[in-house]
RODO-2510 file (C-alpha; in nm, 4 decimals, decimal comma):
residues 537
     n   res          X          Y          Z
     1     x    14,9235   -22,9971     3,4630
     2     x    14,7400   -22,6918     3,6112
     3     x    14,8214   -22,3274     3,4800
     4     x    14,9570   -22,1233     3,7175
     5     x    14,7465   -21,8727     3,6402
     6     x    14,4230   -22,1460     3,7895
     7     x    14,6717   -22,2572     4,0601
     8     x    14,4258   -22,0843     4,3322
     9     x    14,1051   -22,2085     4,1885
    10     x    14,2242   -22,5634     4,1452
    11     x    14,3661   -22,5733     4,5167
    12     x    14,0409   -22,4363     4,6200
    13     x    13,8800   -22,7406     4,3791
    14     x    14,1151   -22,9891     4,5325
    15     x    14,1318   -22,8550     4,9220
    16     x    13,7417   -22,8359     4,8844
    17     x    13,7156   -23,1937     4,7602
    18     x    13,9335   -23,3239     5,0584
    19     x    13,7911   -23,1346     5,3231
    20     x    13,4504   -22,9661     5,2155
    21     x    13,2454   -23,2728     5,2471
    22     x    13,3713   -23,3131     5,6113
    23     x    13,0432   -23,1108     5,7152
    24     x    12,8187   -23,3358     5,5156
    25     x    12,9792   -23,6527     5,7126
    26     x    12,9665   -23,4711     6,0648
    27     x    12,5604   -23,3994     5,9805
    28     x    12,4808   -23,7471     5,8850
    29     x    12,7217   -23,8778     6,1936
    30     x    12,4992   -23,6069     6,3990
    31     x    12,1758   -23,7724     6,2892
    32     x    12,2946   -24,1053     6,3212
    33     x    12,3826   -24,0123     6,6972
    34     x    12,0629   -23,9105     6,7168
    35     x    11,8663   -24,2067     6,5742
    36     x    12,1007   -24,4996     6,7050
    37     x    11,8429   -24,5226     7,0381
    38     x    11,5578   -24,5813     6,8099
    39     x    11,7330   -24,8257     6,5887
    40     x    11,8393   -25,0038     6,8819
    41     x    11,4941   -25,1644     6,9626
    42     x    11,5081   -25,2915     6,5523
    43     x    11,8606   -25,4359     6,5697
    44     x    12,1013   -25,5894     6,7832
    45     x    12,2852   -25,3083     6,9902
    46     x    12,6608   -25,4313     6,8521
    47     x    12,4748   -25,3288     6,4997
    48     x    12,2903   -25,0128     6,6616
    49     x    12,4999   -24,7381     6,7981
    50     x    12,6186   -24,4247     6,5897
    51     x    12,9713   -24,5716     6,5301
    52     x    12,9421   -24,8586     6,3891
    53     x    12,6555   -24,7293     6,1289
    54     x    12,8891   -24,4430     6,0235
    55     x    13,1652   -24,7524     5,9415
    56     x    12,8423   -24,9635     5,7574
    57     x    12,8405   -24,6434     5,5204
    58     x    13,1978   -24,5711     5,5091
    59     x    13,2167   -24,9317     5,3653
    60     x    12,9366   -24,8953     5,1310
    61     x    13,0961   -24,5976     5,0164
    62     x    13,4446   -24,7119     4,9427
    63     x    13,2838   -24,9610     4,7148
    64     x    13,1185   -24,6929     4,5061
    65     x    13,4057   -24,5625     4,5025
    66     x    13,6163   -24,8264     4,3832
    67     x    13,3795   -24,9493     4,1010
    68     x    13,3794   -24,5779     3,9887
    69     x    13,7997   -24,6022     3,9668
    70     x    13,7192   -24,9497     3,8068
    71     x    13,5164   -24,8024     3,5399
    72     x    13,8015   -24,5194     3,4621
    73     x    13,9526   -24,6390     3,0998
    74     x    14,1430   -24,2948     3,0904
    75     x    14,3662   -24,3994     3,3582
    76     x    14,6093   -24,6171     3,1762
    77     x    14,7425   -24,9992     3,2359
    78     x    15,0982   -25,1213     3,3440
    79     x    15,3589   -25,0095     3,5942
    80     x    15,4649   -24,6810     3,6778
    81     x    15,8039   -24,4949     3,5639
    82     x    16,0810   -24,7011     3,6938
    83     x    16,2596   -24,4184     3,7836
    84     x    15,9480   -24,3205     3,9888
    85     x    15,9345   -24,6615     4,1694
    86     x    16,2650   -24,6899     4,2111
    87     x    16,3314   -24,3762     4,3907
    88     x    16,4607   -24,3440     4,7154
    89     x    16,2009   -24,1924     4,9436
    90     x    16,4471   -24,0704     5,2037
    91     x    16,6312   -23,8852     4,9129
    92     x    16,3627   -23,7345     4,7320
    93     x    16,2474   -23,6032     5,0788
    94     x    16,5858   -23,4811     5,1938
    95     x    16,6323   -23,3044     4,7963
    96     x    16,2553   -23,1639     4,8792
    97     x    16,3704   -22,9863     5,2478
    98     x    16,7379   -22,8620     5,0612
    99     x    16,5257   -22,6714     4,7835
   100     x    16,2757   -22,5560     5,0300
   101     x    16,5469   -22,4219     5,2885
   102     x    16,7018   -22,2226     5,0248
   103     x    16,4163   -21,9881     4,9810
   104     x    16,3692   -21,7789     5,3044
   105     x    15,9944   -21,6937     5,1694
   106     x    15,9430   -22,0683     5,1383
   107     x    16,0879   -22,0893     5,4612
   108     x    15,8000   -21,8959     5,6045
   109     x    15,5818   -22,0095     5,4564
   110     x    15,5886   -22,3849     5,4887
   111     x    15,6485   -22,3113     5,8578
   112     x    15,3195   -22,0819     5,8923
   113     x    15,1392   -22,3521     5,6679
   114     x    15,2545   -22,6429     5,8932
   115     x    15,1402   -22,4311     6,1590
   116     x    14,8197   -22,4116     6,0390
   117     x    14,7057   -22,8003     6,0217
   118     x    14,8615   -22,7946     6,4006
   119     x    14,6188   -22,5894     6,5229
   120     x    14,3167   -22,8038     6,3214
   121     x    14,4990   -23,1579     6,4155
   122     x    14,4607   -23,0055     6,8069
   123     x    14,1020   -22,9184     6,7755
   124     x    14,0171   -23,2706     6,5215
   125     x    14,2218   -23,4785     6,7754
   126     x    14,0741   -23,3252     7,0928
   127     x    13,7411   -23,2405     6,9410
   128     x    13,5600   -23,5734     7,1067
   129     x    13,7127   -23,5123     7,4631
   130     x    13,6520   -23,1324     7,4230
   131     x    13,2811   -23,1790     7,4034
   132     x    13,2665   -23,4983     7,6390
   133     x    13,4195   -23,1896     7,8991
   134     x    13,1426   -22,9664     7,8270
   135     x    12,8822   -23,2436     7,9076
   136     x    12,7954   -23,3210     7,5769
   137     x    12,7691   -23,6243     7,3754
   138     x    12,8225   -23,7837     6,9910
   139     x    12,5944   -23,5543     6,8150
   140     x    12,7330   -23,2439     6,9784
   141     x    13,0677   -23,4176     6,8327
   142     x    12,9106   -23,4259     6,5468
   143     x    12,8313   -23,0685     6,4895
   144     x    13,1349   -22,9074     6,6625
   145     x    13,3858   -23,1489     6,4253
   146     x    13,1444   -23,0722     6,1268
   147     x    13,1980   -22,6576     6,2233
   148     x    13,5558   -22,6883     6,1753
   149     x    13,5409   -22,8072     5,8937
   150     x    13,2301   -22,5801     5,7808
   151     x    13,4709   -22,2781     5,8718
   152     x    13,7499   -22,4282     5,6608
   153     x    13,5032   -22,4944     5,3675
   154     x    13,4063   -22,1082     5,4043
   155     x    13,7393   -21,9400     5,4094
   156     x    13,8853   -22,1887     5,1122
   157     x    13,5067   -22,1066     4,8840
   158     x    13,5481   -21,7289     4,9912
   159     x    13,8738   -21,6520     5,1296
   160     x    14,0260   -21,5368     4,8010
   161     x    13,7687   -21,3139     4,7435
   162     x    13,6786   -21,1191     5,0397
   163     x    14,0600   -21,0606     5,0987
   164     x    14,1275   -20,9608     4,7022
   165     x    14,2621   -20,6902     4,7748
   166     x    14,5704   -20,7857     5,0282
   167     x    14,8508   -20,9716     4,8892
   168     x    14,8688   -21,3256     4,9446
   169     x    15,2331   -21,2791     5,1368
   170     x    15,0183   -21,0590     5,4327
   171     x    14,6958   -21,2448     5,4556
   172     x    14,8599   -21,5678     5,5074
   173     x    15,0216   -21,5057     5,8186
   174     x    14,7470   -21,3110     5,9274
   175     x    14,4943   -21,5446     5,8796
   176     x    14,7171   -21,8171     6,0411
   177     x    14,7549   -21,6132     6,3537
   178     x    14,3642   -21,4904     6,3551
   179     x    14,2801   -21,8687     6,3413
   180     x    14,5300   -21,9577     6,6150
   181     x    14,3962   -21,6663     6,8383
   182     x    14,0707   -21,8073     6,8174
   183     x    14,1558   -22,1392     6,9074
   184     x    14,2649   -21,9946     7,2765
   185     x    13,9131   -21,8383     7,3026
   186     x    13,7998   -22,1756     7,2028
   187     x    14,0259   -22,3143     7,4365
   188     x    13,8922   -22,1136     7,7452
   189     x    13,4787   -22,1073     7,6666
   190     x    13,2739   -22,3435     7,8624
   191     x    12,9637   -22,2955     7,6408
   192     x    12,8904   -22,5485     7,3615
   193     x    12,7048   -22,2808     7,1413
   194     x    12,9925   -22,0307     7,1718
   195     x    13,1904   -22,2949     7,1214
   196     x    13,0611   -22,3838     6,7819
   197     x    13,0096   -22,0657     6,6669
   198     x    13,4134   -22,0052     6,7562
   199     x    13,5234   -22,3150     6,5801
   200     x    13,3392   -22,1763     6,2681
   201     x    13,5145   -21,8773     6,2424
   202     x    13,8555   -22,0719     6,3844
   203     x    13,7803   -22,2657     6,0498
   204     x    13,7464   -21,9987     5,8201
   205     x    14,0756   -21,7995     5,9008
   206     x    14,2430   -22,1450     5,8694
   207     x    14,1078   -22,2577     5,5419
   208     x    14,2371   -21,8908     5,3939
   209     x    14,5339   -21,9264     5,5151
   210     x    14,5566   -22,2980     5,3988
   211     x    14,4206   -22,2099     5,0360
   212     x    14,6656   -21,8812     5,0242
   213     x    14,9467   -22,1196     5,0984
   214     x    14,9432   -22,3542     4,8492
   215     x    14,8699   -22,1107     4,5508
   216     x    15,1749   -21,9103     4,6835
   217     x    15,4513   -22,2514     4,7018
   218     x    15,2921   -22,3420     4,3872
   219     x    15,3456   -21,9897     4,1769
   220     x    15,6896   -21,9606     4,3868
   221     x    15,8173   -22,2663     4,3280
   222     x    15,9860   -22,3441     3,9879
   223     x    15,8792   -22,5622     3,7095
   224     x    16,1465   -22,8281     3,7453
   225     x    16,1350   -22,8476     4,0866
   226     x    15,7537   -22,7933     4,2192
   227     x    15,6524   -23,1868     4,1722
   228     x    15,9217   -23,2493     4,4413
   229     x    15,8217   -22,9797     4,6427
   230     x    15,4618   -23,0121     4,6558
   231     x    15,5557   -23,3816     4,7812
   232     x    15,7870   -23,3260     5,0579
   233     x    15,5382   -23,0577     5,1979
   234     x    15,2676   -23,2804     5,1263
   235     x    15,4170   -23,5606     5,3451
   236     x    15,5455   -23,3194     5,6150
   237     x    15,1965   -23,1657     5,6809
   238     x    15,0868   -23,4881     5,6650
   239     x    15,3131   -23,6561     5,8974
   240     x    15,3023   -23,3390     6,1325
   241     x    14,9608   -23,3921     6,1306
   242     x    14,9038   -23,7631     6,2092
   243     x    15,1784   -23,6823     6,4986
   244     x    14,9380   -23,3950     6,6239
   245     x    14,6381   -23,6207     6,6672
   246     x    14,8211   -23,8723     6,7910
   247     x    15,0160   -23,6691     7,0243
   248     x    14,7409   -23,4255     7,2068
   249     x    14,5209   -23,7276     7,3565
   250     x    14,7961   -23,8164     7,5670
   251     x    14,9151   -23,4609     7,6613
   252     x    14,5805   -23,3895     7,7388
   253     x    14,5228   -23,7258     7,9790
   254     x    14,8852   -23,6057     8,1023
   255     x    14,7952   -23,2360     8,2167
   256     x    14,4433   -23,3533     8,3696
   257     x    14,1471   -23,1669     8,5756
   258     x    14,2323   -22,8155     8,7006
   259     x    14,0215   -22,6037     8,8865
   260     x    14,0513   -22,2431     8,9251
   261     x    13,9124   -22,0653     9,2270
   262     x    13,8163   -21,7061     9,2512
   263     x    13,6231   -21,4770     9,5005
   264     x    13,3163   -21,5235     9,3664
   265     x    13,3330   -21,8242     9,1473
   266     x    13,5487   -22,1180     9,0158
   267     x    13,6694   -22,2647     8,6870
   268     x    13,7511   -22,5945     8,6138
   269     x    13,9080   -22,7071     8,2589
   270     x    14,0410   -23,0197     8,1877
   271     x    14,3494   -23,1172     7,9867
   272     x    14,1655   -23,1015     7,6514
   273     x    14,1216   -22,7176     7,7031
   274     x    14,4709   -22,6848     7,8397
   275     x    14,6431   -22,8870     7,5180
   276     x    14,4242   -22,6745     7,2594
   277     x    14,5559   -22,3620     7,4552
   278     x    14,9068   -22,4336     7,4692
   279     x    14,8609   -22,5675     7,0782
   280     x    14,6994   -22,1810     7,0266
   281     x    14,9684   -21,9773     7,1567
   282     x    15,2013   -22,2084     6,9290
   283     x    14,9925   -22,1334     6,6318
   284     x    15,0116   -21,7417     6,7092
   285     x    15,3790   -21,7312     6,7836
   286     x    15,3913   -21,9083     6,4132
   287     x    15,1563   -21,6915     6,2560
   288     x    15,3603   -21,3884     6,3383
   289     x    15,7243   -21,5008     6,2396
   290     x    15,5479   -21,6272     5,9384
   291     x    15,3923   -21,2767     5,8437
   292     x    15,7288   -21,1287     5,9248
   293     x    15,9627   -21,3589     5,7098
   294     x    15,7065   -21,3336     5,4291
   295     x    15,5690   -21,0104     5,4547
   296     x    15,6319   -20,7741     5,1014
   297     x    15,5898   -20,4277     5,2717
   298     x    15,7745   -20,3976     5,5704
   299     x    15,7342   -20,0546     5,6187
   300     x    15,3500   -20,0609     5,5540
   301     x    15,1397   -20,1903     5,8694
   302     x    14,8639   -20,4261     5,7501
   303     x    14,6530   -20,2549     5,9874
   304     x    14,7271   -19,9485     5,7241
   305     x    14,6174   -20,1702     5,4386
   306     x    14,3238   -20,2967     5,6063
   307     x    14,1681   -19,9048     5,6595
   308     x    14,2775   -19,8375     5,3200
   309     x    14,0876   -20,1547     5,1617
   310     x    13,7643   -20,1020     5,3840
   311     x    13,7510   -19,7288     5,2669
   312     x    13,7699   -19,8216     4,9011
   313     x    14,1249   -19,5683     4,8438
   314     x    14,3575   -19,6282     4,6413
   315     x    14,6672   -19,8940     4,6802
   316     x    14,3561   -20,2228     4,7028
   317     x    14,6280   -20,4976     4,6725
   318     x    14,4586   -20,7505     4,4193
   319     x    14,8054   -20,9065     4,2752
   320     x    14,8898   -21,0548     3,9384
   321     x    14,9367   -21,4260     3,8453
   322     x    15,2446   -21,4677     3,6474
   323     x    15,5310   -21,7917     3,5258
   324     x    15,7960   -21,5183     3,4731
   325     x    16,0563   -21,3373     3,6617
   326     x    16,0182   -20,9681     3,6909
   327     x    16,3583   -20,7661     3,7678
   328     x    16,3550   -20,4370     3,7682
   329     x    16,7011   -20,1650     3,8415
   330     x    16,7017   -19,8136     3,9532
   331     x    16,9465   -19,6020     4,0988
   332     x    17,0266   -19,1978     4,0054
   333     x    17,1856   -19,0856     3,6999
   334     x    17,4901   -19,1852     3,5798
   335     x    17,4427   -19,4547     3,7691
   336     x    17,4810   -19,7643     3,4567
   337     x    17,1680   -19,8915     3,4578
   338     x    17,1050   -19,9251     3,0869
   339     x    17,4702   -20,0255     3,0738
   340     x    17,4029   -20,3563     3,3300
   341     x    17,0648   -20,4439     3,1636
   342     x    17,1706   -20,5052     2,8252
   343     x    17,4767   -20,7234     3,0069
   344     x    17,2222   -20,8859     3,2335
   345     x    17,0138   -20,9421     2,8849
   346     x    17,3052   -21,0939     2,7026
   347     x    17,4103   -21,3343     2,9639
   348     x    17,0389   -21,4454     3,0772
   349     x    17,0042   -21,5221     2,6983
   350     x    17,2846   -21,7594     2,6421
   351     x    17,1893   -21,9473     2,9345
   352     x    16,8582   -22,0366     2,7762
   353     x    16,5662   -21,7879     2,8972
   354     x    16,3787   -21,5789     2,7103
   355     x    16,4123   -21,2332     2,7978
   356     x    16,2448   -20,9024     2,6994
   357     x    16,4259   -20,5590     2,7922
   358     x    16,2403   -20,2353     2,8671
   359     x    16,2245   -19,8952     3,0555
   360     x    16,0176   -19,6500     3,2074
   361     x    15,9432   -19,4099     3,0620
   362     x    15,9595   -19,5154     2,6760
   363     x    15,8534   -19,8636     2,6861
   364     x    15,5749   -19,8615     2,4869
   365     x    15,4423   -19,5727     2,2289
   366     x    15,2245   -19,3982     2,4769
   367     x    15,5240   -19,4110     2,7144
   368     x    15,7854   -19,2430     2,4079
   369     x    15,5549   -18,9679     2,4148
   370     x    15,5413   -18,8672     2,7927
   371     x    15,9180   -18,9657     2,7801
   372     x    15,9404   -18,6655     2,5638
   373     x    15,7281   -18,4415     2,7582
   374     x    15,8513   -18,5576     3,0925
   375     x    16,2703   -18,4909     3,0017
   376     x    16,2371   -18,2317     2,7465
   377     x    16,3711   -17,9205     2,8775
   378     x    16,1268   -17,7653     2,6463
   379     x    15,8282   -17,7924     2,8777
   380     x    15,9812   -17,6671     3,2039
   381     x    15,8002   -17,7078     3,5662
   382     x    15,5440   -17,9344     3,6017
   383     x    15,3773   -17,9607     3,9295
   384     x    15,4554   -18,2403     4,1489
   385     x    15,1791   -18,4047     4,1447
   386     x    15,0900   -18,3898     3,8183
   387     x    15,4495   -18,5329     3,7370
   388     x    15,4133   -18,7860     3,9732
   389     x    15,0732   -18,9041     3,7966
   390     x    15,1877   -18,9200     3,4651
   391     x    15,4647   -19,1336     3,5331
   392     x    15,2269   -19,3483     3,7596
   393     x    15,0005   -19,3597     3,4020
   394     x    15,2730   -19,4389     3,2186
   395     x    15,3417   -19,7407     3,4416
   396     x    15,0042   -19,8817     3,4289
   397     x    15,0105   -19,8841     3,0563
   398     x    15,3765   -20,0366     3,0970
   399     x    15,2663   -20,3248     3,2795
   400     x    14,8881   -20,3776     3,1106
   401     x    15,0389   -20,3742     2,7756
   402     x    15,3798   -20,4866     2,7745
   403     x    15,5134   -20,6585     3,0671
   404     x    15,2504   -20,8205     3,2107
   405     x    15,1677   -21,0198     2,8661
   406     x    15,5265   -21,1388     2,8793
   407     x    15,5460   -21,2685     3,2551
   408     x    15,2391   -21,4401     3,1883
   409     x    15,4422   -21,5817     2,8542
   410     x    15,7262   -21,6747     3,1218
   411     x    15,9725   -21,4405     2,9911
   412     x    16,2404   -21,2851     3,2080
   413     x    16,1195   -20,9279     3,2352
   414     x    16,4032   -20,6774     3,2797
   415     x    16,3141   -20,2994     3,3531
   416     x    16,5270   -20,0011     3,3357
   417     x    16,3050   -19,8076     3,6201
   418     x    16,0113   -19,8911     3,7753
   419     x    15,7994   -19,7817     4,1060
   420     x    16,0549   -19,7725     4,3060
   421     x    16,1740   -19,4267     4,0432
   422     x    15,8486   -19,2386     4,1347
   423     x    15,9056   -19,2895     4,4763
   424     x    16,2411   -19,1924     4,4778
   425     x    16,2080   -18,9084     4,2171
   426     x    15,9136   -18,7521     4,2931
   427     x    15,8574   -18,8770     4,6794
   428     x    16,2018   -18,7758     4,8064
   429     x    16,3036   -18,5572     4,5342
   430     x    16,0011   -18,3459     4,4767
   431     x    15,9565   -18,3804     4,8560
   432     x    15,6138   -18,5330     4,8429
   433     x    15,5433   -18,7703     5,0559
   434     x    15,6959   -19,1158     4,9354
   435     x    15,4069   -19,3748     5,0932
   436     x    15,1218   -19,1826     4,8727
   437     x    15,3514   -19,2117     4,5637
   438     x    15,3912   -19,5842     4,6408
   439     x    15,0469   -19,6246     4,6762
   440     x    14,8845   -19,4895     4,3682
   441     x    15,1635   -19,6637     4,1490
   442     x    15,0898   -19,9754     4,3227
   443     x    14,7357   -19,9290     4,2417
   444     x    14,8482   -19,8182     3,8607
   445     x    15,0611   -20,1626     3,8597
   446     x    14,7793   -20,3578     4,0224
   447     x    15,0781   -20,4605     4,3039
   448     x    15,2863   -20,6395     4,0375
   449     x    15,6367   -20,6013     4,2207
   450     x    15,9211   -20,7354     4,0749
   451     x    16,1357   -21,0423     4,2078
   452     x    16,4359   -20,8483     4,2396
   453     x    16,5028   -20,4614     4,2223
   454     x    16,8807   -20,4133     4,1502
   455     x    16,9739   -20,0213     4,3268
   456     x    17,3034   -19,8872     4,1353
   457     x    17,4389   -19,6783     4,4032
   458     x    17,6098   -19,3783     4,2899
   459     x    17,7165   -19,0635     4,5176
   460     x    17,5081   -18,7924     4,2926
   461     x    17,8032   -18,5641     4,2103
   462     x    18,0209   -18,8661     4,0751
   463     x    17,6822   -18,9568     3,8988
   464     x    17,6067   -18,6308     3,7556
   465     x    17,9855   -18,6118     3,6199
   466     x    17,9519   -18,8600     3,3364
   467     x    17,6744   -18,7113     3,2127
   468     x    17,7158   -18,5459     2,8766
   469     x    17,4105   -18,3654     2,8329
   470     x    17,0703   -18,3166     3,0783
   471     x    16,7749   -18,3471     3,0393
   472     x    16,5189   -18,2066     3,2486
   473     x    16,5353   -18,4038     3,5790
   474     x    16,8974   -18,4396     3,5015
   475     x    16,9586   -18,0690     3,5381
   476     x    16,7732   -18,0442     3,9011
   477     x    17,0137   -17,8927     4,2027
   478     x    17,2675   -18,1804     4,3484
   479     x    17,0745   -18,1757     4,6842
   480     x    16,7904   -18,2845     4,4566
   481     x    16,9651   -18,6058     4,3521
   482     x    17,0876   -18,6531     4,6707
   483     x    16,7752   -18,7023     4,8006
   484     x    16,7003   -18,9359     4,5674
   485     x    17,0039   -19,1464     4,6232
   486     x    16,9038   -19,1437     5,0185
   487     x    16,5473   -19,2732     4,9380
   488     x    16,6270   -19,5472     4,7112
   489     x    16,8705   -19,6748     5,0215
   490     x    16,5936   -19,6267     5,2323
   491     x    16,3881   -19,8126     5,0231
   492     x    16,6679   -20,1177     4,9715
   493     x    16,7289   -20,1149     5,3481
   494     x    16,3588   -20,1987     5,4231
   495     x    16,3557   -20,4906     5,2125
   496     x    16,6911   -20,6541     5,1659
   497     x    16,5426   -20,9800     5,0261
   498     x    16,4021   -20,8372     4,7477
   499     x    16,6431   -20,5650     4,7218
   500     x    17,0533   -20,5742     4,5957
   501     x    17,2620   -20,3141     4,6037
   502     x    17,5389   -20,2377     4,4136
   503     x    17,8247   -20,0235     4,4276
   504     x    17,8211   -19,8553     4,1182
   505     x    18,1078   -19,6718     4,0868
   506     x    18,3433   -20,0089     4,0231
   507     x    18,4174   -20,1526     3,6660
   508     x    18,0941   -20,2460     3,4787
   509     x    18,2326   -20,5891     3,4767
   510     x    18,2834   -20,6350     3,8411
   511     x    17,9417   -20,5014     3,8382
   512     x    17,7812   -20,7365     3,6516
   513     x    17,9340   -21,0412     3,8147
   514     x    17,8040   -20,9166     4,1122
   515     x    17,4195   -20,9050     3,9329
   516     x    17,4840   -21,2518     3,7981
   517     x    17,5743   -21,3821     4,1349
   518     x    17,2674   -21,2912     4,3049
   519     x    17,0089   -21,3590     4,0007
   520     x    17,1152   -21,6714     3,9837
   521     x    16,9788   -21,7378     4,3497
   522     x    16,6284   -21,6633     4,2418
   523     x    16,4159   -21,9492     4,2666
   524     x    16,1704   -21,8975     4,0012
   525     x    16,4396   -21,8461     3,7316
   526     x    16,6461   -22,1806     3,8989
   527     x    16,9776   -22,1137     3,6860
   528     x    17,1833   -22,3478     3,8946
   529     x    17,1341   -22,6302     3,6206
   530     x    17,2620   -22,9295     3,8656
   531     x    16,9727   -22,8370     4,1049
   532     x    16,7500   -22,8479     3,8308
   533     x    16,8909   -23,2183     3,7373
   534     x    16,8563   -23,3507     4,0498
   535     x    16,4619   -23,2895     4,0228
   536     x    16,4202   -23,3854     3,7327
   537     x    16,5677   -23,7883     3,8554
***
């Protein structure tokens, strides 16, 4: 029912609505701590103490809440779907976890995301003992179980916009190991202030990565298949987490009172601190092989992005929300590119999708014009850079006026050259240096990278031979194109999930099989039509 281009605002509506009032119930169970002695001399003290008050409300409250469903006449009368009643459980589950293990990016990041609520069901589940350790009583309960869920209020309300400009792939994982790292400081403090203030900021990295996670299995997940989805992770995280709280009580009581002597002093922690520190080192060693199965830049550090964000340069990730599948191919010349596009067109086509077919440069009439001046032979050397940035401005018109208005339409997107080109073309073969060519083209593009780049490996002199005439890049030295060959495999080699490559110098229809074969295991386009069916039962 939800747009996927409001997928993050209405899981930061709907993970606010579940959680974000959890502060609001920890203050009033605070006060209620608080004023349960004075109530006591009023009423009977099986009526008095903070517990049982909190349940008097809870009930009060579920009958509002009922009488407000009552009153609903938009919600209509009768059963539900058959087919929906009558489904198997246990199937649609075990359909849920095949779809999800074919992705390796879903993969990671279900994994990071259960992750995630196993570090907050250790500090919910042990939050009571926790403070009962530090000598502290219901209403410091109250408050430390009313920070978590302060912090995760915070980083769903504000995560998305402080961390803009990373990509969503990145700040996950990094957020999920931040939060976990935190929860072994929280683990090992003593202090009930620290410990608060901790839990906050434990909340906040856990609530971005929490709201990052959904929006990302929600705009990776196909149409057909994302109501199924959504449920098996939905009952997963909630089973995992139901297991956690039950779970870390008893661990806890298991490991016991330890005490810690040193020269000068001694530390005593009970099993509460011990299970929320062995549950934090879980949640790093998560965090991490989730950033690394889902991170989009391997060769960039995010510690690179991070400087490069915080000094306002160029290459601010801020990522585009799109229902289409972008594919782009490169590769040197001679290479068949425009040859396997139009045969990549044709058969995506008669399977049903709508497709639009481009290139760079030429796409659009800005680009036909510094196509021309760009391969001419007419205007001889340009500098470098200046090369480099016209093609970059080229590209940002490409995707502002053209392809991003059809991924947003759902089209399949096909590209005959993209980034990737500049980097290759004028990073390796004008030898500038490839990572600053990346970066201002991802800031040109707004870090819209495709779902597949297709590389059409050619040696350069076989390449070069079934060319006709050259143009002006064309007619650069062999070592020129070699270099370019080099970097595109350099590129491809860094990324193999989102790269294929292909040996080009086979028959074009050998070729294309080989395309076909691995577009169709794209998840967003979903051509395997019997998956597809089985979702839709």
């Amino acid at each position: 029912m939800v747009p996927k281009n409001k997928l993050e605002s209405a899981n930061q509506v709907s993970l606010l609505a579940a959680y974000g009032t959890a502060p609001i119930a920890a203050i009033i169970f605070s006060l209620l701590a608080l004023v349960s002695t004075a109530l006591g001399t009023f009423l009977p003290p099986e009526f008095a103490s903070a517990s049982d008050l909190a349940l008097y409300i809870d009930a009060l409250s579920f009958l509002y809440t009922a009488w407000i469903v009552y009153k609903l006449r938009e919600i209509p009368k009768g059963p539900a779907n058959k087919a929906t009643v009558n489904d198997n459980i246990g199937k649609s589950l075990f359909e849920g976890f095949k779809y999800v293990n074919s992705s390796k990016l879903i993969r990671g990041l279900i994994f990071g995301m259960l992750g995630a609520f196993f570090a907050a069901g250790a500090v919910i589940g042990l939050a009571r003992t926790f403070v009962g350790d530090l000598n502290a009583g219901d209403a410091a309960y109250g408050i430390l179980f009313g920070a978590v869920f302060t912090g995760l209020a915070l980083g769903i309300s504000f995560g998305p916009k402080v961390f803009a400009q990373f990509s969503r792939r990145r700040i996950f994982g990094a957020a999920l190991t931040i939060s976990s790292f935190f929860l072994i400081l929280l683990a090992l403090i003593t202090n009930l202030v620290l410990a608060i203030f901790i839990t906050i900021i434990l909340g906040a990295f856990a609530g971005v990565s929490w709201v990052s996670g959904f929006t990302m299995l929600g705009l990776e997940v196909a149409d057909e298949v994302r109501g199924r989805t959504f449920a098996f992770v939905q009952s997963l995280i909630r089973v995992s987490l139901v297991l956690v709280l039950a779970v870390s009580p008893i661990v806890a009581a298991a490991i016991g009172r330890h005490t810690f002597k040193f020269e000068n002093f001694e530390v005593t922690y009970n099993g509460a601190a011990f299970t929320m520190l062995a549950a934090g080192v879980i949640g790093v060693i998560v965090g991490v092989v989730s950033y690394r199965t889902m991170r989009d830049r391997p060769n960039v550090s995010l510690w690179s992005d991070v400087l490069a964000a915080s000094r306002g340069e160029l290459g601010g990730i801020t990522g585009a929300t799109h229902t289409g599948v972008f594919i782009s191919f490169e590769g040197g010349e001679g290479s068949g590119k425009s040859t396997q596009t139009e045969l990549l067109k044709e058969y995506l086509e008669s399977i049903g999708e709508r497709v639009l077919l481009t290139r760079e440069p030429g796409g659009t009439p800005l680009g036909k014009q510094l196509r021309e001046i760009l391969l001419d032979n007419k205007t001889g050397n340009i500098s470098p850079r200046a090369e480099a940035l016209m093609y970059a401005a080229d590209r940002a018109n490409h995707v502002y006026s053209l392809i991003q208005p059809a991924l947003v339409d759902g089209k399949v997107v096909i590209t005959d050259r993209y980034l990737d080109s500049s980097v290759a073309y004028q990073g390796a073969g004008r030898i500038l240096q490839p990572s600053e060519v990346a970066r201002i083209s991802r800031w040109a593009t707004e870090n819209l990278a495709p779902n597949l780049t297709i590389v059409m490996d050619i040696p350069a002199e076989i390449g070069l031979a079934r060319l006709k005439s050259r143009d002006r890049l064309e007619a650069e030295p062999l070592a020129f194109h070699e270099r370019i060959r080099q970097e595109y495999l350099n590129i491809a080699n860094s990324d193999p999930e989102r790269y294929f490559v292909v040996d080009a110098t086979q028959a074009k229809e050998a070729i294309h099989q080989e395309i076909v074969e691995r577009v169709s295991k794209l998840p967003l386009l979903a051509i395997n039509q019997s998956a597809k069916k089985r979702f839709r039962k």
